[in-house]
Residue frames relative to the residue before (quaternion, step in Angstrom):
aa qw qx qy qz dx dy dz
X 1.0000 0.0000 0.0000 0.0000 0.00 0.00 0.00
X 0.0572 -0.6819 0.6731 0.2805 3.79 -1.23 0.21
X 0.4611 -0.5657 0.6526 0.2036 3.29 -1.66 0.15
X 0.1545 0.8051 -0.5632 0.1040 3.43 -0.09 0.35
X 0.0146 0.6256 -0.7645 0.1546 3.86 -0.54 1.53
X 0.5730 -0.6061 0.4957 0.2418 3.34 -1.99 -0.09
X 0.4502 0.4312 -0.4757 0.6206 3.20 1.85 0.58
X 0.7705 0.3661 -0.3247 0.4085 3.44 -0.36 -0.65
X 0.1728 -0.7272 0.6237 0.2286 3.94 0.68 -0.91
X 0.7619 -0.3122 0.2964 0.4840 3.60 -2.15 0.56
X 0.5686 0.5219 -0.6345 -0.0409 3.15 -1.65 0.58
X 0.6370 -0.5423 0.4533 0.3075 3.40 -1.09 0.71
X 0.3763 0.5397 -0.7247 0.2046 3.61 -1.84 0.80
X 0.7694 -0.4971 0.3350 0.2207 2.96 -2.16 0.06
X 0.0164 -0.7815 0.6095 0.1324 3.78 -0.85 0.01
X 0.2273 -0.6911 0.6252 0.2826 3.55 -1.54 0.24
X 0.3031 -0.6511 0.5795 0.3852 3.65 -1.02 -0.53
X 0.1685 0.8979 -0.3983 0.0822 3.48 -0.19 0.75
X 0.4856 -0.7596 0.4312 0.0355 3.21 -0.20 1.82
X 0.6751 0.2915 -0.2562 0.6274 3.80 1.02 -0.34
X 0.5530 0.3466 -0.5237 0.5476 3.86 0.19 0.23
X 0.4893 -0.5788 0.6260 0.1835 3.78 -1.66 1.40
X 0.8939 0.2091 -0.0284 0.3956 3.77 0.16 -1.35
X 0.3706 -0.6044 0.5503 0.4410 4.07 -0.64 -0.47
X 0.1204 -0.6791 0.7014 -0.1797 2.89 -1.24 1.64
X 0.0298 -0.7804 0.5476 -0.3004 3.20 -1.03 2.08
X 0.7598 -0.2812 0.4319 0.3963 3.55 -1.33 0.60
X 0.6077 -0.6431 0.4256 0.1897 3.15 -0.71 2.10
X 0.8794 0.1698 -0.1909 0.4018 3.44 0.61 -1.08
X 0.4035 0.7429 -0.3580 0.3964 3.22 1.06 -0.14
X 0.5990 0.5219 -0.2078 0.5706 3.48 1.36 -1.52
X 0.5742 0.7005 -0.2700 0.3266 3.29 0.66 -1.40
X 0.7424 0.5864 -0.0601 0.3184 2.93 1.11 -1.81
X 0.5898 0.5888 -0.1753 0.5242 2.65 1.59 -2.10
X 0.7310 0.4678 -0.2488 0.4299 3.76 0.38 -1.48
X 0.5782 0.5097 -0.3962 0.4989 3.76 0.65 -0.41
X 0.5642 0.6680 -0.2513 0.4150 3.61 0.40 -0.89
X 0.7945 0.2025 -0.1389 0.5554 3.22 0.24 -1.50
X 0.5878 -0.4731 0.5083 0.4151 4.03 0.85 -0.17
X 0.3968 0.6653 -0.5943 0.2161 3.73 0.07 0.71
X 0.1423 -0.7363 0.6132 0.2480 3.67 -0.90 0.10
X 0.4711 -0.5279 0.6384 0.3030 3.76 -1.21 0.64
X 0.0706 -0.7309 0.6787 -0.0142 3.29 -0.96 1.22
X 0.9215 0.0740 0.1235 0.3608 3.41 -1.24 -1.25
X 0.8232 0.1996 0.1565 0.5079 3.69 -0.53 -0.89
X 0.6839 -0.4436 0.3984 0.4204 3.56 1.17 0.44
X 0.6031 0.6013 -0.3922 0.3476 3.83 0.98 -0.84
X 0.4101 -0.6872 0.5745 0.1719 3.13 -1.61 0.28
X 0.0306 -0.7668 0.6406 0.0257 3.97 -0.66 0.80
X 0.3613 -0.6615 0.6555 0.0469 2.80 -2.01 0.91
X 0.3926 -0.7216 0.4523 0.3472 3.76 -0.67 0.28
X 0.5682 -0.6599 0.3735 0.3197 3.24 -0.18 1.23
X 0.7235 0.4237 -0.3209 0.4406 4.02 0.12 -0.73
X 0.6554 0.5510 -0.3642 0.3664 3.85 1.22 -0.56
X 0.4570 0.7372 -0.4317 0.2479 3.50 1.54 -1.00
X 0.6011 0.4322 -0.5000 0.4494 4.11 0.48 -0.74
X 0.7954 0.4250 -0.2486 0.3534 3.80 0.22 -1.21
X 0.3398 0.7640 -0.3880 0.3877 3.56 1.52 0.31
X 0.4076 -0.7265 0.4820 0.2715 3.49 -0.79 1.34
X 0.3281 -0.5867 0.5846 0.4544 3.86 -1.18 0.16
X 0.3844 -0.6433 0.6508 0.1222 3.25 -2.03 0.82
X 0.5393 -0.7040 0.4505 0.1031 3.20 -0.80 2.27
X 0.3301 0.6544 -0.6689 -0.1243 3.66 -0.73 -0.08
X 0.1690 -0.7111 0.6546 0.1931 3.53 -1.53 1.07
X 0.2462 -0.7181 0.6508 0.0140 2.81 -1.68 1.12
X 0.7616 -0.1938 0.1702 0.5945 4.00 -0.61 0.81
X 0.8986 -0.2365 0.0840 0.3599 3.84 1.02 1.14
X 0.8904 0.1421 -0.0643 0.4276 2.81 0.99 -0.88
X 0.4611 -0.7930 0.3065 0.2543 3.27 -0.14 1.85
X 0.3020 -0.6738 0.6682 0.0908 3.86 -1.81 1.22
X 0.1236 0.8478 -0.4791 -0.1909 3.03 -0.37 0.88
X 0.2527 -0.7911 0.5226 0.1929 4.01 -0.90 0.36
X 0.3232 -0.8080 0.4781 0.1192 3.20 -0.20 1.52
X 0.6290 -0.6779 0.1844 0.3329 3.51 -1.15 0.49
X 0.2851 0.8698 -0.2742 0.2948 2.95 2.28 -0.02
X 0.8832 0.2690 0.0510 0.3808 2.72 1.87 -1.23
X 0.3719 0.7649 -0.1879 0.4911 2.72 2.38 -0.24
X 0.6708 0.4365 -0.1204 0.5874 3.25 1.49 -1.82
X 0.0102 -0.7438 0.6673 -0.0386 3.56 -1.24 0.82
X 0.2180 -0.6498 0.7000 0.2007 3.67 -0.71 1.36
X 0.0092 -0.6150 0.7873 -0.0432 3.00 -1.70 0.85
X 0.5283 -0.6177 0.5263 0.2496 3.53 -1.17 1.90
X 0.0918 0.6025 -0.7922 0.0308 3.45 -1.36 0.17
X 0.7858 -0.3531 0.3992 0.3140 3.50 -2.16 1.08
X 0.7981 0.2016 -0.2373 0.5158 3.93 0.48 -0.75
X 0.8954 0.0394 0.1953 0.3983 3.64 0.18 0.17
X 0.6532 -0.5499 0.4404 0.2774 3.63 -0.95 -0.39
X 0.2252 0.8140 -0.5354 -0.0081 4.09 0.17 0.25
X 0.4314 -0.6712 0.5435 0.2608 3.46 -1.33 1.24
X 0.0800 -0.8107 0.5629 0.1398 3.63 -1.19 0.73
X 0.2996 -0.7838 0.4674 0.2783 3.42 -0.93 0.65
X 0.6562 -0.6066 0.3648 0.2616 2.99 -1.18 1.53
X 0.7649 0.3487 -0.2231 0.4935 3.62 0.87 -0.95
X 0.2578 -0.7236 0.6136 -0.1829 2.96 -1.48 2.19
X 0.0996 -0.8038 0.5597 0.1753 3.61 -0.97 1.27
X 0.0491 0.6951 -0.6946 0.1789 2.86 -1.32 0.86
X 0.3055 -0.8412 0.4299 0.1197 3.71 -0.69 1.47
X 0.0065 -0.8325 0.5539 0.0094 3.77 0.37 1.46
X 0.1347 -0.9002 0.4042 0.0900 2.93 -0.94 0.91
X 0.2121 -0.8193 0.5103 0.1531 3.50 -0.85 0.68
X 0.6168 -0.5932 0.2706 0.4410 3.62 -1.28 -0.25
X 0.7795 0.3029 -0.3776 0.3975 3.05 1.32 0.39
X 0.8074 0.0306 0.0713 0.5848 3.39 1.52 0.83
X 0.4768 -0.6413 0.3864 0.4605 3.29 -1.24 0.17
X 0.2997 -0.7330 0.5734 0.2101 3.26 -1.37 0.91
X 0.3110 -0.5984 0.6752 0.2988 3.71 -2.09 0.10
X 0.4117 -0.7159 0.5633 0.0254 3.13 -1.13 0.84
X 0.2131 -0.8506 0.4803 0.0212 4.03 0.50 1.11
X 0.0675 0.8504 -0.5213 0.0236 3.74 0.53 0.84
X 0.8667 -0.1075 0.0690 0.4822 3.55 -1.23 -0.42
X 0.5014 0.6364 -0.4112 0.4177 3.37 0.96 -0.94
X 0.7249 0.4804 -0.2564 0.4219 3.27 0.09 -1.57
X 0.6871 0.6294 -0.2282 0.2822 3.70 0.78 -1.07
X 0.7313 0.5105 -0.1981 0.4066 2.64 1.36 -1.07
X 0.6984 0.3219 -0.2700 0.5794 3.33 1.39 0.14
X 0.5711 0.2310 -0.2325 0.7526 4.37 1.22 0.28
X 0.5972 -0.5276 0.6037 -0.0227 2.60 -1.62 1.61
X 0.1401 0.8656 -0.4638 -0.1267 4.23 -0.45 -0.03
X 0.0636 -0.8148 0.5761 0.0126 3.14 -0.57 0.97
X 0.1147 -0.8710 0.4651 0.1094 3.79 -0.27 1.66
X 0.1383 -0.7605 0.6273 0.0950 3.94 -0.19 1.13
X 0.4380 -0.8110 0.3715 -0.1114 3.04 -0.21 1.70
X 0.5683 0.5239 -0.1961 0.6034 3.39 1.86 -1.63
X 0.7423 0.5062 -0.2448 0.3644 3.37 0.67 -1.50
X 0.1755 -0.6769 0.6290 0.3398 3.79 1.33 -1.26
X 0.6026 0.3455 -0.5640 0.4465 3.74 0.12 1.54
X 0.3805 -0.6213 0.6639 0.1688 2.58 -2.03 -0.28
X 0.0674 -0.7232 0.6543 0.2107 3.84 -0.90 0.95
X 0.1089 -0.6950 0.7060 0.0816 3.02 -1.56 0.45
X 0.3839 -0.7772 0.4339 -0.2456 3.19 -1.54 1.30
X 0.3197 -0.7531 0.4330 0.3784 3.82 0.01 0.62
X 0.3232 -0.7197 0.4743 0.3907 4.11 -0.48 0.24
X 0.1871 -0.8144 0.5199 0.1773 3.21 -1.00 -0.08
């Protein structure tokens, strides 16, 4: 898979589809990248926040797979989560450096679901992916 956003630009690496990860979780800096871009600030617990009023004017984040670009708009990227003072917008995208054997990998979790359909052909060793409806 490549990731391809307009902070990070074209570059090839690995992805899973994973149905038990909640958020997308990516290359420390890459994420970095991704979260700068749209205007997040590192807050608590490592998380990332968005100001809540920017989320409509939020670019969508590109991911290409074997060609053909997913995008995940910010509708969906951004997640209000209540808190004791109020409402804060979290971004969905979380760094963390997973590694694989042929690199670091991103990990496409619910986020990703909620906008591609997945179908995992297991016999074959792929994955189809799908707009949802």
């Amino acid at each position: 898979a490549v990731v391809s956003t307009q902070s990070t630009g074209h570059r090839g690496c690995d992805a899973v589809v994973d149905s038990g990860t909640s958020l997308i979780v990516g290359p420390v800096n890459d994420v970095y990248a991704i979260n700068s871009f749209i205007g997040a600030r590192q807050m608590w617990g490592g998380m990332w926040f968005v100001d809540c009023s920017s989320t409509d004017t939020l670019p969508d984040v590109i991911f290409e797979i074997q060609g053909r670009e997913f995008p995940i708009p910010s509708s969906v990227y951004v997640i209000p989560v209540k808190t004791s003072g109020g409402v804060m917008c979290l971004s969905a995208f979380t760094p963390q450096d997973v590694k694989s054997s042929r690199g670091l990998l991103w990990v496409l979790g619910d986020v990703f679901h909620a906008m591609y359909y997945t179908i995992y052909d297991v016999g074959n060793e792929r994955v189809g992916l799908a707009t949802s409806v």
